[in-house]
SELODREN-113416 format. One record per residue: y, z, x of N, C-alpha, C, O, CB in turn; residue number from 0. Coordinates in steps of 0.1 Angstrom, whole numbers, always signed. Each point is the difference from the previous one (the first is absolute). Glycine has a CB too. Layout:
// SELODREN-113416
- nv  nw  nu  cav  caw  cau  cv  cw  cu  ov  ow  ou  cbv  cbw  cbu  pos
- Y  Z  X  Y  Z  X  Y  Z  X  Y  Z  X  Y  Z  X  NUM
...
This chain:
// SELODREN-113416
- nv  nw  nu  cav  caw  cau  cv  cw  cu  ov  ow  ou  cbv  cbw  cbu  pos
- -262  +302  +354  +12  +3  -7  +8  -13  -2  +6  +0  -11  -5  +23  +20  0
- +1  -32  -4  +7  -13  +2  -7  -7  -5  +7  -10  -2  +2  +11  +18  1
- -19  -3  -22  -13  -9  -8  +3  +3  -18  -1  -8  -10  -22  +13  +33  2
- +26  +7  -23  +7  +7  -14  +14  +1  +2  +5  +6  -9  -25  +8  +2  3
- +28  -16  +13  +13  -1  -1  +0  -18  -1  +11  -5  -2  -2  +30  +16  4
- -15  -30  -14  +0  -13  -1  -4  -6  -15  +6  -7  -8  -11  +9  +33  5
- -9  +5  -24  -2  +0  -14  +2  +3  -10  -6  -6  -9  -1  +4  +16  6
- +18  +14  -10  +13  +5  -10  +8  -9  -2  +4  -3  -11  -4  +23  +17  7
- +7  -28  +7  +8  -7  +0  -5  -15  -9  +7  -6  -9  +3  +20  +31  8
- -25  -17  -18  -6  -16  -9  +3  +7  -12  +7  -7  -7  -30  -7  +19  9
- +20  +28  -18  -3  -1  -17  +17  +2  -5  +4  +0  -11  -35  +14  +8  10
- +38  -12  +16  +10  +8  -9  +9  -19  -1  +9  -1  -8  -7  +38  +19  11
- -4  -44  -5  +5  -12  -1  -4  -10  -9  +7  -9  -4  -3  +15  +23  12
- -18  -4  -22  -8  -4  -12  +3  +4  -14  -1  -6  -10  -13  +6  +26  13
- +19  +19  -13  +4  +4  -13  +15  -10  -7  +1  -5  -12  -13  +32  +21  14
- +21  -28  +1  +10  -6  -2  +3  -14  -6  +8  -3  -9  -7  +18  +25  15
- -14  -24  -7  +1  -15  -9  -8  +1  -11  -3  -9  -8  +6  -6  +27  16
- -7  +28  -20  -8  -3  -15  +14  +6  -12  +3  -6  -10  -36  +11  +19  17
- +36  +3  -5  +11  +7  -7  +14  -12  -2  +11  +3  -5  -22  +25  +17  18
- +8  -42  -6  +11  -4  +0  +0  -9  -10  +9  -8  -1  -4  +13  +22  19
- -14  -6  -28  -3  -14  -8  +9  +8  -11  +2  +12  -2  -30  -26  +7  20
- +37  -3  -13  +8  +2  -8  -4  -1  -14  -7  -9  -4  +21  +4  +22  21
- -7  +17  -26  -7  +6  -13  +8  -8  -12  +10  +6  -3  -16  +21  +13  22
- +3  -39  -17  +10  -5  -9  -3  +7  -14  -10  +7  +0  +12  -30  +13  23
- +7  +20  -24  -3  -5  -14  +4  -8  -5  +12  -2  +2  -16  +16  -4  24
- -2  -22  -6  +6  -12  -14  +0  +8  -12  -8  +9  -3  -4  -32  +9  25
- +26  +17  -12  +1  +6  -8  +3  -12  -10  +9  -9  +1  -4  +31  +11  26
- -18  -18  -27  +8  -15  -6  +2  +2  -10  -7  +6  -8  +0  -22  +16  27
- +20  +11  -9  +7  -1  -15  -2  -4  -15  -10  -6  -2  +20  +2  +18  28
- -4  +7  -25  -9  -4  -11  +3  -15  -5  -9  -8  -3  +9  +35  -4  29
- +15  -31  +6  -4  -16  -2  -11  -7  +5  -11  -3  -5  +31  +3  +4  30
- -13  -4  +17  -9  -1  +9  +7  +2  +14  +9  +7  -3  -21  -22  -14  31
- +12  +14  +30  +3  +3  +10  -3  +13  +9  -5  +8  -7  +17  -23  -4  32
- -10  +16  +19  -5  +12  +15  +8  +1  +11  +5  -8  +8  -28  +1  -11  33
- +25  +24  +2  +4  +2  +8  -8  +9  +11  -11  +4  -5  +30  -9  -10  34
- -17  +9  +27  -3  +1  +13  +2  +12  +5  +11  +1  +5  -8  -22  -4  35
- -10  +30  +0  +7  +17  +4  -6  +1  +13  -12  -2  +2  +14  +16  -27  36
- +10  -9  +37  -9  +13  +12  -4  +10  -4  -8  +4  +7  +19  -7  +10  37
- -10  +10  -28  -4  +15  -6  -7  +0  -11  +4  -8  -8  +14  +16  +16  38
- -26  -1  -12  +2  +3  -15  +7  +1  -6  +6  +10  +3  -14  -4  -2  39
- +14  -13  -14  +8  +4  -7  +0  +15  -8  -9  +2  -8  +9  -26  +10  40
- +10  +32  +0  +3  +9  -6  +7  +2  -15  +12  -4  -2  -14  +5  +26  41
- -3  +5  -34  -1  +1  -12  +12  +7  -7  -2  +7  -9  -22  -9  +14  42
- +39  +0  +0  +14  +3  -4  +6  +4  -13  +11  -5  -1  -11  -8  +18  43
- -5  +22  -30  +3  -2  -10  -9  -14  -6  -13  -1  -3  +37  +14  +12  44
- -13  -25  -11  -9  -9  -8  +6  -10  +9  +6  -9  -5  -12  +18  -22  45
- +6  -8  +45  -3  -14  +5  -7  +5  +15  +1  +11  +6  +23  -26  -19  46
- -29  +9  +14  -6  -5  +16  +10  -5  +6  +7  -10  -3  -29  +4  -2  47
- +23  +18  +18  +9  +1  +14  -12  -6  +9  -12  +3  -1  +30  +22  -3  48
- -13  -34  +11  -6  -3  +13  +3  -11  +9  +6  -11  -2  -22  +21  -10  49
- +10  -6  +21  +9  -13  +12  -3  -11  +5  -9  -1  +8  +13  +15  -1  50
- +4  -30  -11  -8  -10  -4  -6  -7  +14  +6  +2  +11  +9  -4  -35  51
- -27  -7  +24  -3  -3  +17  +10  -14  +1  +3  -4  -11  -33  +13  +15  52
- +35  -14  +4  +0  +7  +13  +13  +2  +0  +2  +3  +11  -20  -11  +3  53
- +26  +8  -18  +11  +6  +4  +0  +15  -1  +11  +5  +2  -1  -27  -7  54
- -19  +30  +2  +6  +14  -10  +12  +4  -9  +3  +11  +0  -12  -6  +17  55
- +15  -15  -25  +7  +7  -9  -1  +6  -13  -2  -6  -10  +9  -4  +23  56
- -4  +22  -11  -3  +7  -10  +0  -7  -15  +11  -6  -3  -1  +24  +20  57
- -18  -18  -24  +0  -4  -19  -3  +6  -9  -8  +8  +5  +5  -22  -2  58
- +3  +16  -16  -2  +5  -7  -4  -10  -8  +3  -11  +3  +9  +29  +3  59
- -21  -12  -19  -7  -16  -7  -5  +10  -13  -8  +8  +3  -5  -31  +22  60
- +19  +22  -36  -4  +6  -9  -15  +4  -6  -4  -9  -6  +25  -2  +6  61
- -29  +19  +0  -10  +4  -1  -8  -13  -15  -11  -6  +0  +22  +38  +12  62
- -2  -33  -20  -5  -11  -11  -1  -11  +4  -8  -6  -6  +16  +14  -10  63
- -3  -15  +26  -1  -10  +6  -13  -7  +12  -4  -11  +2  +28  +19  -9  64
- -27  +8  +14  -12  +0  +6  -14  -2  -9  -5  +7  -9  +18  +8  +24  65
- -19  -29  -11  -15  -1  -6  -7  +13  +8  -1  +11  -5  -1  -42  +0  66
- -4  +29  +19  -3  +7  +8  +3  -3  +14  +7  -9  +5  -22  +14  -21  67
- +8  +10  +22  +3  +0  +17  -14  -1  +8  -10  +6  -2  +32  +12  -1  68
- -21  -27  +13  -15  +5  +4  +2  -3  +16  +8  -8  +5  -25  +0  -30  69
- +8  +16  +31  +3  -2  +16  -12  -15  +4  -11  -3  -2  +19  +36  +9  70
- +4  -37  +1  -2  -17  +7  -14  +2  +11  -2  +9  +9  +35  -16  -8  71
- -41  -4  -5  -8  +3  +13  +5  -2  +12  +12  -4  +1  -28  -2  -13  72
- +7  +8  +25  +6  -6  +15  +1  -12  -2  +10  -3  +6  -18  +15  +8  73
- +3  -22  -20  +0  -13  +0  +7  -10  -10  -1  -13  +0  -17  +20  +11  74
- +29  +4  -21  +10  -5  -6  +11  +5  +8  +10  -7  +1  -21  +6  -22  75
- +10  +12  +27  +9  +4  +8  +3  -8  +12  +11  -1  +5  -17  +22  -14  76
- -3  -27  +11  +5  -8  +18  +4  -12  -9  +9  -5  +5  -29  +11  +21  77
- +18  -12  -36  +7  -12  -9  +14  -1  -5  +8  -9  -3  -28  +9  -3  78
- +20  +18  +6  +19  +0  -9  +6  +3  +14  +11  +5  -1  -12  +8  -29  79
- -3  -14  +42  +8  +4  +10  +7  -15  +4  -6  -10  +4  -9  +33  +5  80
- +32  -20  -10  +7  -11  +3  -2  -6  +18  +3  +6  +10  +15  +5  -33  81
- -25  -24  +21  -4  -5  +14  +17  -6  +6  +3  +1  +12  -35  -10  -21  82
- +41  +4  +1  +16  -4  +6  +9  -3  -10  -3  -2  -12  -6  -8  +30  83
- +21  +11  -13  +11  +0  -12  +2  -17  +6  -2  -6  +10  +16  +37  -15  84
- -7  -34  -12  -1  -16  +0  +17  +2  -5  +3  +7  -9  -33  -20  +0  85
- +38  +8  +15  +12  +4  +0  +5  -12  -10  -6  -11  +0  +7  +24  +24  86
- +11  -12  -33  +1  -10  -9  +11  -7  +3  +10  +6  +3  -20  +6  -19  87
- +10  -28  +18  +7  -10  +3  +13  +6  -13  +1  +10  -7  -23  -33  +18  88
- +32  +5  -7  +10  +5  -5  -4  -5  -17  -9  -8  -5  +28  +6  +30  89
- -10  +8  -31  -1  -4  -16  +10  -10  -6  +12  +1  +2  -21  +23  -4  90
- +3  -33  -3  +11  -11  -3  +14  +3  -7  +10  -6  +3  -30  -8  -6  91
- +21  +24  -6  +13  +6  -1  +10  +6  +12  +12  -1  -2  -24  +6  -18  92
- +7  +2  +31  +5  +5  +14  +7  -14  +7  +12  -1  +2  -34  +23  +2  93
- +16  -28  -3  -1  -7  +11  -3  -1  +15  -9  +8  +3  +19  -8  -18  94
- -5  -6  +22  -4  +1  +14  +5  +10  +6  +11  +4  -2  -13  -23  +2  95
- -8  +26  +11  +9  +11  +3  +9  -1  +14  +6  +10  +6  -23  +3  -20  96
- +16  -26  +18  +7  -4  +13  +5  -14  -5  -7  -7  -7  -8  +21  +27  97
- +30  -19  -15  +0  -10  -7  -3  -17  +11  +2  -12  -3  +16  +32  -17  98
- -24  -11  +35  -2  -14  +3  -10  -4  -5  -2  -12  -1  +11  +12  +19  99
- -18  +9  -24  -14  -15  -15  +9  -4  -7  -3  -9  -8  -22  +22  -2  100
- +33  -10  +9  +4  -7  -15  +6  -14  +2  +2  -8  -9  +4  +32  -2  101
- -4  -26  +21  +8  -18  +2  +13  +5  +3  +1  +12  +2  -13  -30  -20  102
- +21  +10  +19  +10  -5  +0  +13  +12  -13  +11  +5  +2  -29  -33  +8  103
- +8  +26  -21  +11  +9  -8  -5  +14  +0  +6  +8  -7  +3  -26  -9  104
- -17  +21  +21  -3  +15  -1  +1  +10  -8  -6  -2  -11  +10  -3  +24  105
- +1  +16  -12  +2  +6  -14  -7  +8  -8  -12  -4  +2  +21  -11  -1  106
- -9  +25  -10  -4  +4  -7  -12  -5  -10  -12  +3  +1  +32  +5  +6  107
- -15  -14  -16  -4  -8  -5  -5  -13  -1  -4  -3  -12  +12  +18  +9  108
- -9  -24  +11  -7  -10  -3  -12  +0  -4  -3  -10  -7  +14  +5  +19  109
- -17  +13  -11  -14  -3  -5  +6  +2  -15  +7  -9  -5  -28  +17  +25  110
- +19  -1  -24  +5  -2  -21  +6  -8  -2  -1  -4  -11  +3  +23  +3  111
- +9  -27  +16  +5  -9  +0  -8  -10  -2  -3  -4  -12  +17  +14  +23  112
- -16  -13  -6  -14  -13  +3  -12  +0  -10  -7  -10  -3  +10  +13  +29  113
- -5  +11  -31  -9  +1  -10  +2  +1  -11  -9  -1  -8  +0  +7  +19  114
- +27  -5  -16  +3  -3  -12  +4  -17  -2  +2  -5  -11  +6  +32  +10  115
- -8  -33  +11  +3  -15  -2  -11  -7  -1  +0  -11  -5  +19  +11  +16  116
- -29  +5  -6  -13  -4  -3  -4  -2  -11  -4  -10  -5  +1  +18  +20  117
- +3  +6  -21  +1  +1  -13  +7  -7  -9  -6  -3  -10  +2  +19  +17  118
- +16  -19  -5  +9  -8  -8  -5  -9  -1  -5  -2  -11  +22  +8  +14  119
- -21  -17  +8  +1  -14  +2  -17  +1  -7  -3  -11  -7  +24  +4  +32  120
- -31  +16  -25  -13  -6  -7  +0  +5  -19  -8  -6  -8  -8  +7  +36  121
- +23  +8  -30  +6  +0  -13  +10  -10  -6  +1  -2  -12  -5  +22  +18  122
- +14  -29  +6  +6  -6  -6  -4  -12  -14  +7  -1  -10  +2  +8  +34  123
- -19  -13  -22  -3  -7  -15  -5  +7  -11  -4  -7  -9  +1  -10  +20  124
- +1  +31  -13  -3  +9  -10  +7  -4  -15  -3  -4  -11  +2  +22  +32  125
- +15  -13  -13  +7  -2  -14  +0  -10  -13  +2  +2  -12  +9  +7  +29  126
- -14  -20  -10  -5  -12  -8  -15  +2  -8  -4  -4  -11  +17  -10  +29  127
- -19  +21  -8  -12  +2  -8  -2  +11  -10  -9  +1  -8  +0  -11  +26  128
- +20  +18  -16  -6  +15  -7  +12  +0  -12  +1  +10  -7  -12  +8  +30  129
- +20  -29  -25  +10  +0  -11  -8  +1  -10  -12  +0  +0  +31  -12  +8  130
- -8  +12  -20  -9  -3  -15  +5  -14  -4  +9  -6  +6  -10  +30  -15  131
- -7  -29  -1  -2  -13  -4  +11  -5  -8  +1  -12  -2  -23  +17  +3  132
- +30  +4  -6  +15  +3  -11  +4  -10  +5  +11  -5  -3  -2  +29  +0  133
């Protein structure tokens, strides 16, 4: 009895990691581009409902817009799985977001600061060159 209570338990744990592999679709667009579904898309009137990977949020995507749907192999599937998020530095319009980087004047803005004088000063002999001849 313990030899088969054992052995229920190997298949019924086997059933499980097989049952766990994750089921995608691509979906591609007709210009060009692809999107990424946990579900099948579902056929809504005249758009495709379905939930996008990985975040799951819900979309809708006009049925004319869909080229086709096709389910992802395992080995596209372990490729679209996000391995880490790359978090995004600051953007030269923002600025710094602490102002001891920033030196001495700190602030908001310095950086656009600094990148509109830049600008100035290697545009400065333009004008000479781009007048008219009048």
């Amino acid at each position: 009895m313990p030899k088969r209570l054992a052995g229920a338990t190997v298949l019924l744990v086997c059933a499980f990691a097989l049952g766990a592999e994750e089921i995608l679709y691509q979906i591609d667009l007709v210009p060009s581009g692809k999107l990424i579904s946990r579900d099948l898309p579902a056929l809504k009137g005249t758009n495709y409902l379905f939930h996008q990977y990985p975040t799951g949020t819900l979309i809708s995507v006009r049925k004319s817009t869909v080229k086709q749907i096709t389910r992802m192999s395992p080995a596209a599937v372990a490729a679209a799985n996000p391995t880490r998020i790359v978090p995004i530095r600051d953007l030269a319009f923002q600025g710094p977001k602490s102002s001891a980087s920033g030196g001495s004047r700190g602030g908001r803005y310095t950086r656009i600061d600094s990148a509109r004088s830049a600008a100035a000063n290697a545009n400065a002999g333009t004008a000479g060159r781009t007048a008219s001849p009048d």
